[in-house]
C-alpha positions as CSV (number, residue, x, y, z in Angstrom):
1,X,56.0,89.1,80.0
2,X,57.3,88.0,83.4
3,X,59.1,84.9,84.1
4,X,59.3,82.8,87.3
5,X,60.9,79.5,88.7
6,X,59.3,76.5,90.2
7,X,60.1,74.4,92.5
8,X,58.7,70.1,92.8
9,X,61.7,69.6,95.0
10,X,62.4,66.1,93.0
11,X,64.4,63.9,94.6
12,X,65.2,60.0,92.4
13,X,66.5,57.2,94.5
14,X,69.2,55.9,95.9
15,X,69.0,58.8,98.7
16,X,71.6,59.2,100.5
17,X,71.7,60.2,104.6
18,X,72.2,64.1,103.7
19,X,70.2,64.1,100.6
20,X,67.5,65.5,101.6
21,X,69.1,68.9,103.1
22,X,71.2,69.3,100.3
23,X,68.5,69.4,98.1
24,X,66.5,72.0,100.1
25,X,69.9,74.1,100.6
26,X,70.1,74.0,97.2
27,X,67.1,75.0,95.8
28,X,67.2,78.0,98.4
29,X,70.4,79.0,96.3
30,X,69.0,78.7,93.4
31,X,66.1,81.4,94.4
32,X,68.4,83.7,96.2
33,X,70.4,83.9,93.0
34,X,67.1,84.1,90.8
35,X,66.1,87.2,92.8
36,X,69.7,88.8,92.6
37,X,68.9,88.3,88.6
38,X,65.7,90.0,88.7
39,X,63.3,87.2,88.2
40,X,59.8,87.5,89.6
41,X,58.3,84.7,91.1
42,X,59.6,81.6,92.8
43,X,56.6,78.9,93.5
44,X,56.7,75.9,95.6
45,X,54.1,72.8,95.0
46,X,52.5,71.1,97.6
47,X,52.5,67.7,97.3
48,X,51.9,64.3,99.5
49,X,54.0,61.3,99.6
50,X,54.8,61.5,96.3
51,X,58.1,59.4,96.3
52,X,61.1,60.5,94.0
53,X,58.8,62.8,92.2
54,X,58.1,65.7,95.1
55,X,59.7,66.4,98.5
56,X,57.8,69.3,99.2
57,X,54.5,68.7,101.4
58,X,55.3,71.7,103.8
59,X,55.8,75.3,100.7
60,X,55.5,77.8,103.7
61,X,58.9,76.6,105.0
62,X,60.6,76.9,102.3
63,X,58.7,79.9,101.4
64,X,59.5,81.6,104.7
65,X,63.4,80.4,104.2
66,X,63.6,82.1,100.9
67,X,61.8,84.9,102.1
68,X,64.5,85.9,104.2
69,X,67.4,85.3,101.8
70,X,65.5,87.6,99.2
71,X,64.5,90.5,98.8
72,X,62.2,91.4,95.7
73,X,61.0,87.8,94.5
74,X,57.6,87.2,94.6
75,X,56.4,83.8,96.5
76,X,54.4,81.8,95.0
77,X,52.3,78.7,96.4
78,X,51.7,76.7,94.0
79,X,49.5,75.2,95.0
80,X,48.7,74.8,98.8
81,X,46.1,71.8,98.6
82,X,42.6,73.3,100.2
83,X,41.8,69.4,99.9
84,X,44.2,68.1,102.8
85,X,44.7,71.7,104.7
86,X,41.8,72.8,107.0
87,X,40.8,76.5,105.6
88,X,41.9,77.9,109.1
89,X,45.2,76.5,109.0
90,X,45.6,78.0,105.5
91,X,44.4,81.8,106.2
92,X,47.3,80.9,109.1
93,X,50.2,80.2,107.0
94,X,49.7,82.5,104.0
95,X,49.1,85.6,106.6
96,X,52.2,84.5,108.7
97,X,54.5,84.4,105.4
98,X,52.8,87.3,104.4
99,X,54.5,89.1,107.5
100,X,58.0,87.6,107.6
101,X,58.1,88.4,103.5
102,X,57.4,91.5,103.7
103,X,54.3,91.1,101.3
104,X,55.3,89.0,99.0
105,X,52.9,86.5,98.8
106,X,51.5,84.9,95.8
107,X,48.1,82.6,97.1
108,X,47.7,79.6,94.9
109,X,45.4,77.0,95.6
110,X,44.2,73.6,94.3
111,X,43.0,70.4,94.8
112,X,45.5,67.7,94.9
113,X,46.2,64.9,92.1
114,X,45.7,61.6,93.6
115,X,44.4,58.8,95.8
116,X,48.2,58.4,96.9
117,X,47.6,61.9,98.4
118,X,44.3,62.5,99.2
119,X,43.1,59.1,100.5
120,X,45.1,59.7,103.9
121,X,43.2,62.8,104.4
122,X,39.7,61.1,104.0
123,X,39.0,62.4,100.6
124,X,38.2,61.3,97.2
125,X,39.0,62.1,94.0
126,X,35.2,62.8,93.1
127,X,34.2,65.2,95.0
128,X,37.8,67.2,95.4
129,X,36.5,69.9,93.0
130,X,33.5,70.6,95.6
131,X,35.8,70.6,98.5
132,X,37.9,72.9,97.2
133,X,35.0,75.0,96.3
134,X,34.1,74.9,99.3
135,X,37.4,75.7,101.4
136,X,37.9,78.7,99.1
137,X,34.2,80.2,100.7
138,X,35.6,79.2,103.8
139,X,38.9,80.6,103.6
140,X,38.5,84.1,102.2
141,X,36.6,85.9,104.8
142,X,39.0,84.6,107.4
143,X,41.2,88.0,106.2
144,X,39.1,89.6,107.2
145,X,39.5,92.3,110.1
146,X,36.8,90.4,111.8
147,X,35.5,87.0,113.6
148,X,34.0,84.7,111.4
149,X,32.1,81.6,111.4
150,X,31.4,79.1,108.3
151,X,29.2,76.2,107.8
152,X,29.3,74.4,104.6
153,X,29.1,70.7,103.3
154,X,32.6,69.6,104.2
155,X,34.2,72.6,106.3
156,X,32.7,74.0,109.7
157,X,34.3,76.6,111.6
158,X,32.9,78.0,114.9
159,X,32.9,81.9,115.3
160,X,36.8,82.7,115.5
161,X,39.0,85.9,114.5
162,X,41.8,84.1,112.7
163,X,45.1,85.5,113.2
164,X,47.5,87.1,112.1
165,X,46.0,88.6,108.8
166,X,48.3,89.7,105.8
167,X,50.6,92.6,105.0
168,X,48.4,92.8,102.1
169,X,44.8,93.9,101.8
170,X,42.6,92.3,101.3
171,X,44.5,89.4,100.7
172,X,47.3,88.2,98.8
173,X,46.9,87.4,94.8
174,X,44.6,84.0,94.4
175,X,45.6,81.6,91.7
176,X,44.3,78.0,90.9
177,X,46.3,75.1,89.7
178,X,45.1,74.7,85.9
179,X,46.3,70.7,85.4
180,X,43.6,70.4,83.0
181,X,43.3,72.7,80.2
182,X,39.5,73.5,81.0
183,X,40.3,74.8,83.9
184,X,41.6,77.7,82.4
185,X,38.1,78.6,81.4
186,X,37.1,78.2,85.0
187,X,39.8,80.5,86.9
188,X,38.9,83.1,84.5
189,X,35.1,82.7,85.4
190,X,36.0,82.6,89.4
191,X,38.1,85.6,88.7
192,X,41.3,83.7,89.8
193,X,44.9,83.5,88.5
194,X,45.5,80.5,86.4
195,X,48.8,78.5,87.0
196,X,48.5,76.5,83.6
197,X,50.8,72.9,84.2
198,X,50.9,72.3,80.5
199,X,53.0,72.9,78.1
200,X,51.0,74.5,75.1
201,X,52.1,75.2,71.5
202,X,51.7,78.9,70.9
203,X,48.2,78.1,68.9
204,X,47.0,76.8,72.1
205,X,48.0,79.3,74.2
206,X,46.3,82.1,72.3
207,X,43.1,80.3,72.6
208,X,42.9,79.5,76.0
209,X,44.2,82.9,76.8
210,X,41.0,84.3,74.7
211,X,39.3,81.9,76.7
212,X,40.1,82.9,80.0
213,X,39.8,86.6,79.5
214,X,36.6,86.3,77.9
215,X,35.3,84.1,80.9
216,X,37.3,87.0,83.5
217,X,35.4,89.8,81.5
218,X,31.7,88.2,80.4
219,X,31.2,85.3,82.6
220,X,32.7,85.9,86.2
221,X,31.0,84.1,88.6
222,X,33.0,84.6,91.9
223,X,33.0,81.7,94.6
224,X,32.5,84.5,97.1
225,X,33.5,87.7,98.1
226,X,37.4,88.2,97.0
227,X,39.7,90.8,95.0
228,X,40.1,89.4,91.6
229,X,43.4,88.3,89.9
230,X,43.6,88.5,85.8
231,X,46.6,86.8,85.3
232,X,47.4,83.7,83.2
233,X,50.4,81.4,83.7
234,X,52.1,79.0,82.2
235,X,54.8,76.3,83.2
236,X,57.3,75.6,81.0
237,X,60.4,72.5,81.6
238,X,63.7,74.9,80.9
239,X,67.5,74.2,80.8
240,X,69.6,77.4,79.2
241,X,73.0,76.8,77.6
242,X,75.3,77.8,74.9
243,X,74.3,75.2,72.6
244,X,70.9,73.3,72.0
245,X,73.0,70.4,72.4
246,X,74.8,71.3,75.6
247,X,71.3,72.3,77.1
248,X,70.1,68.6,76.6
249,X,72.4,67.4,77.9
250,X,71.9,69.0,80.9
251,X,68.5,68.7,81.0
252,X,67.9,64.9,81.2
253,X,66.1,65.2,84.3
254,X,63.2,66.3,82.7
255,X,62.5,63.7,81.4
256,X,62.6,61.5,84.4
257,X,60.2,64.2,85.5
258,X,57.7,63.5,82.8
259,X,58.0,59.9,83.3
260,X,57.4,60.4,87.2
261,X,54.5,62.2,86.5
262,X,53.2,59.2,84.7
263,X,54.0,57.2,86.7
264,X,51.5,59.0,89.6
265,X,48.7,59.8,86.8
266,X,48.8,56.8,85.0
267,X,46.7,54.5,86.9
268,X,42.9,54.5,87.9
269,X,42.1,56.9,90.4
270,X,46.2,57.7,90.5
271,X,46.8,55.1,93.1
272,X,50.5,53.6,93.3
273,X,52.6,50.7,94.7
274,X,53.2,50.7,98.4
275,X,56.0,52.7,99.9
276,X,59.8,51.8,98.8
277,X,58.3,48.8,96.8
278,X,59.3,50.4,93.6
279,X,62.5,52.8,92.5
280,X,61.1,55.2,89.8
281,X,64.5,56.2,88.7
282,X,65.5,52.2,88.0
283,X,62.1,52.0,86.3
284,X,63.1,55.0,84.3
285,X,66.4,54.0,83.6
286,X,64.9,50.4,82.5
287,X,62.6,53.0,80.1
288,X,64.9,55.0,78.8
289,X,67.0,52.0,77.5
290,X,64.0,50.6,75.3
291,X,62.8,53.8,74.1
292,X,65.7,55.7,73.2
293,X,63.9,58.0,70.9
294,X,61.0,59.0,72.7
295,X,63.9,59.8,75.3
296,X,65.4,62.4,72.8
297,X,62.5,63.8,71.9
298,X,61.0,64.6,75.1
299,X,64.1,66.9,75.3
300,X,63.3,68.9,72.1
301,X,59.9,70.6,74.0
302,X,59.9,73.1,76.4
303,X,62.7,76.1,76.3
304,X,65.0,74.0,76.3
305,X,68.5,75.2,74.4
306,X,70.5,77.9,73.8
307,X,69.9,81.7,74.1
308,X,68.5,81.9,70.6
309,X,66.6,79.0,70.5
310,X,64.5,80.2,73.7
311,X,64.3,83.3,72.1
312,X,62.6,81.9,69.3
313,X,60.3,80.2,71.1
314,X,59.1,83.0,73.4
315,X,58.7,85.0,70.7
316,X,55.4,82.8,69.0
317,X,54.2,83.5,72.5
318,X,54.4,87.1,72.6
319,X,50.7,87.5,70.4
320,X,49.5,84.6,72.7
321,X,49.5,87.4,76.0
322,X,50.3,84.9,78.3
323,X,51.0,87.1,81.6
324,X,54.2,85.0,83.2
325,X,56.4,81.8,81.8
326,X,57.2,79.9,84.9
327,X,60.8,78.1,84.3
328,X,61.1,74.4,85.7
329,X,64.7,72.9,85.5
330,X,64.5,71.5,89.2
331,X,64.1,67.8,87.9
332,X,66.0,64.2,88.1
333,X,69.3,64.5,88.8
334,X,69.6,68.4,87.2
335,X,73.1,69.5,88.8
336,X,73.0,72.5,90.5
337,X,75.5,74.3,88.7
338,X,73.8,73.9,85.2
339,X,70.7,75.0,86.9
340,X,72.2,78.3,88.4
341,X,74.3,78.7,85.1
342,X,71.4,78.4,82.9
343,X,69.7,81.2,85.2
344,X,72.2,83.2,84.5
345,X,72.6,82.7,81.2
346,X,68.4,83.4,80.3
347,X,68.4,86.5,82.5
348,X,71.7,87.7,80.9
349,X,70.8,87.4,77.4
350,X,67.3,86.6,77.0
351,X,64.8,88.1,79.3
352,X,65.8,91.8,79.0
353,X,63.5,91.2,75.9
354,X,60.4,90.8,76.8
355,X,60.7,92.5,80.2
356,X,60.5,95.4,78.3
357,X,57.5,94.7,77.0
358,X,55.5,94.3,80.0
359,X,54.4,98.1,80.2
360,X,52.7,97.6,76.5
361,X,51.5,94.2,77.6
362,X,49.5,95.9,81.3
363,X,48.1,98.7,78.8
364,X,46.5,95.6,76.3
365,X,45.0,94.0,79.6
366,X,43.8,97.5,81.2
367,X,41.8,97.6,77.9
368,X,40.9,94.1,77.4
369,X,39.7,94.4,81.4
370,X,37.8,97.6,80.7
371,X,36.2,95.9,77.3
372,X,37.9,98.8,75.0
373,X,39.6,95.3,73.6
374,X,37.0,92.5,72.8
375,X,38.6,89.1,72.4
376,X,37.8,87.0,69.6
377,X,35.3,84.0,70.8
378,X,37.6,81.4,70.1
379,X,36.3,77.6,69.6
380,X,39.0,75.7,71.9
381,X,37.5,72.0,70.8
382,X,40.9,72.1,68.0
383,X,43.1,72.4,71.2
384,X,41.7,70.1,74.2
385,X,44.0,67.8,73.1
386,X,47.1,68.6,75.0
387,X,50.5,69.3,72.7
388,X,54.0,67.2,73.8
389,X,54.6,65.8,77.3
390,X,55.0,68.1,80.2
391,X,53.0,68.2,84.2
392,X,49.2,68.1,83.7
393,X,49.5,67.0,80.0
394,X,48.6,63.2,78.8
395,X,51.8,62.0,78.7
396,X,50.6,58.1,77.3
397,X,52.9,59.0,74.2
398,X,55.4,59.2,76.4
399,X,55.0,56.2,78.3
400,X,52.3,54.2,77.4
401,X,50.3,54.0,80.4
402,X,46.6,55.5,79.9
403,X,46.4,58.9,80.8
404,X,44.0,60.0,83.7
405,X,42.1,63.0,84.0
């Protein structure tokens, strides 16, 4: 098992005139000192005017700043939006961060969440699945050592040799945002990396992972030409301390999190309130006083707590073969030092572990790849129904509002 960090870039209101830069300056800390630790990915979302909840629409600068303030970490977007992003510009930034990194480059891609986002960019929800499609056939040849010209239903591209192309060959790892569980099912058929945004229960894990394998290895049906990437993600909210107690404390901007993320997938077609009409983190705190409990308890998911506890947890997941737990504890008002202490703390005393499992874990997926293994066909109606609250999971019992998509 591998274990990355990921980065929303949240920011609640009031914001201050330097708010901003602090926040960027310190989430490049925080992956400078996560690849001094030995952690092995650090992604970056791309998201759209998104207020409070994510100040990150531009990942290949930040990318590009930690790339040259690290020096093993992989890079991870996830996701750059092939929705609002013309495939060109793409093959563009992942080749030129690519270069400056070295070849570290981790290629996720997805579709975007919302009419808040995508309505700018002339697009609509129901067709966003076919325009991604789409920009992922026009995008992959462009790495090609060659000119190349593309016309499909929603990208055209005249005959061009995009430049530059990537350190790696033939392109970086692909991955695919995974905010609804199915979707699992459909990165494995593409042969494509699945960033799960959930927060399963180790039951659930096991059968989606079945279910993306057996799609990778029985079913693949590849968009286009690419080199396939058998991996399988998941997100996890994370806050590392010496106590359970201690690490709740310090972890109570997750739960503004979660209650961000409903408030942006609550409403039809995800559409929101105009611009600085509303302060999320007053409409939290107005939340959190009349539902203290479901406050608490959205603090008891995730690995959040002390050493042992998160030990405990990871453990139910080892027979589940997820490839990589990504760590969130970038959220609310999450001080900086808790966050770089509880880094410390995990890769101190907890990830050693299962790091040193990894080489028995690759030898289980060579054979399960070469069909020496053959998963169980597992039936994953018992488990479409998303466990606790967490990013891409329905989070009405958190909040109330109905759940979209």
């Amino acid at each position: 098992m591998k274990f990355g960090i990921f980065y929303e870039l949240q920011l609640p209101r009031p914001w201050g005139v330097d708010s901003e830069r602090q926040l960027y300056q310190n989430a490049l800390a925080q992956v400078e000192l996560a690849d001094r630790l030995g952690y092995h990915y650090a992604w970056e979302v791309e998201h759209h005017f998104l207020e409070e909840y994510s100040h990150s629409p531009q990942p290949e600068v930040f990318l590009a700043a930690a790339s040259q303030r690290t020096k093993q970490i992989r890079l991870g977007h996830g996701i750059i939006q092939l929705t609002t992003n013309h495939p060109a510009r793409v093959a563009e930034k992942v080749a030129c961060l690519d270069l400056v990194s070295n070849g570290r480059v981790e290629f996720g891609m997805g579709e975007g969440a919302s009419i808040t986002e995508l309505g700018p960019f002339d697009r609509i929800m129901e067709d966003k699945r076919a325009v991604w499609e789409d920009g992922v056939r026009c995008v992959m040849p462009m790495f090609k050592d060659q000119g190349f010209e593309y016309d499909g239903p929603y990208f055209k591209f005249p005959l061009r040799n995009v430049l530059p192309k990537p350190v790696q060959k033939p392109h970086p790892p692909l991955w695919v945002a995974c905010s609804q569980l199915e979707t699992i099912e459909m990165a494995g058929r593409r042969g494509i990396g699945a960033l799960g945004f959930q927060f399963l229960s180790a039951e659930m894990a096991h059968a989606w992972v079945h279910a993306y394998y057996n799609a990778f290895t029985r079913r693949q049906e590849k968009l286009c030409d690419y080199q396939s990437n058998p991996n399988i993600a998941m997100v996890s909210y994370f806050m590392c301390a010496k106590t359970d107690e201690e690490a709740r404390r310090r972890a109570e901007g997750v739960t503004f999190f979660q209650f961000s993320l409903a408030y942006y997938s609550g409403a039809k077609g995800r559409e929101r309130a105009a611009p600085g009409t509303v302060s999320l983190w007053d409409e939290y705190q107005a939340w959190k006083r009349a539902n203290p409990e479901a406050a608490e308890k959205a603090l008891t998911g995730g690995l959040i707590g002390s050493p042992e506890t998160i030990r405990r947890k990871l453990r139910k997941f080892l027979t589940s073969r997820v490839d990589q737990i990504i760590l969130l504890n970038q959220a609310g008002n999450n001080a900086h030092e808790h966050i770089c202490e509880s880094l410390e703390l995990f890769a101190r005393e907890v990830m050693p572990e299962f790091t040193a499992m990894e080489g028995e874990h690759q030898e289980w997926k060579r054979k399960v790849l070469a069909r020496e293994i053959e998963l169980e066909e597992i039936d994953t109606t018992p488990y479409r129904e998303r466990a606790g609250v967490g990013k891409g999971v329905a989070i009405s019992r958190l909040t109330g509002a109905e759940a979209v998509g």
